[in-house]
N, C-alpha and C positions, 0 to 999 in steps of 0.2 A: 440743766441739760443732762440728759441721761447716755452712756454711751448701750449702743445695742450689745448682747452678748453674740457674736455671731456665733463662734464655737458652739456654744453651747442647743444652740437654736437648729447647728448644721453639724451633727455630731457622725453622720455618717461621711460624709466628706475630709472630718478632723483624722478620722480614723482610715481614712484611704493616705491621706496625704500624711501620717506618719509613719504608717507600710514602705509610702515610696522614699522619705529621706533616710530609715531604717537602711534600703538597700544602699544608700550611695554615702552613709556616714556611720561609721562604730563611734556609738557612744561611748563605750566603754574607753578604746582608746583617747579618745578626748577626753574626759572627766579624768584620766592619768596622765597627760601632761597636762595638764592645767594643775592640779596639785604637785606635780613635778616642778612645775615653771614657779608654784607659791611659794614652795619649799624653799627654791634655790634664790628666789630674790628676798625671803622673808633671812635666810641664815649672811646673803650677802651683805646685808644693811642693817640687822638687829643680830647677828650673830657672834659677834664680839663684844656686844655691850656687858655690863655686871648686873646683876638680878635686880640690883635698888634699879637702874639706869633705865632697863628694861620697865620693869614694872610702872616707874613714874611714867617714860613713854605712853603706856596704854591705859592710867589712868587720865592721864591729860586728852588722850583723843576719842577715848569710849565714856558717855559719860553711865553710869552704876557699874563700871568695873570694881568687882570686888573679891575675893578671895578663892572663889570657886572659879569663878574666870583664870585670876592664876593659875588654880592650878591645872587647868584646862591647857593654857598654855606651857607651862613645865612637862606635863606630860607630852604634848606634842614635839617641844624641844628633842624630847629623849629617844623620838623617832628618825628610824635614819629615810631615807629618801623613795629607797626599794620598799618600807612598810608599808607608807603613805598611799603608794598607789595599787598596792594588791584588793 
């Protein structure tokens, strides 16, 4: 069973109705707390732990977590809150 693509089939309609939630939603502000909201529960719960602690953390739940991922992560660590969401 195939599902229909509607969007795609009704692309003038897609594009009215993203006009209209444009007027009554800033993305912008949302897409900044919600990385505000990551930030603050990611430093609440893994923010204390030690680099080994941490790191085994996210190899145990990601699985090809590997080195570049670290440092992907240490780098974000290094960010304060106010970066995040500029």
């Amino acid at each position: 069973m195939t599902i229909p693509q509607v969007a795609v089939e009704n692309l003038d309609v897609v594009s009215q109705l993203k006009g209209k939630l444009k007027d009554v939603i800033d993305y912008q502000a949302v897409d900044a707390r919600a990385k505000a909201n990551d930030y603050k529960t990611y430093k609440r719960f893994f923010g204390g732990l030690a680099n080994e602690q941490l790191r085994n953390k996210f190899e145990k739940a990601y699985a090809g977590f590997d080195d570049e991922d670290w440092k992907k992560i240490q780098l974000w660590q290094q960010l304060s809150e106010a970066q995040l969401i500029l």
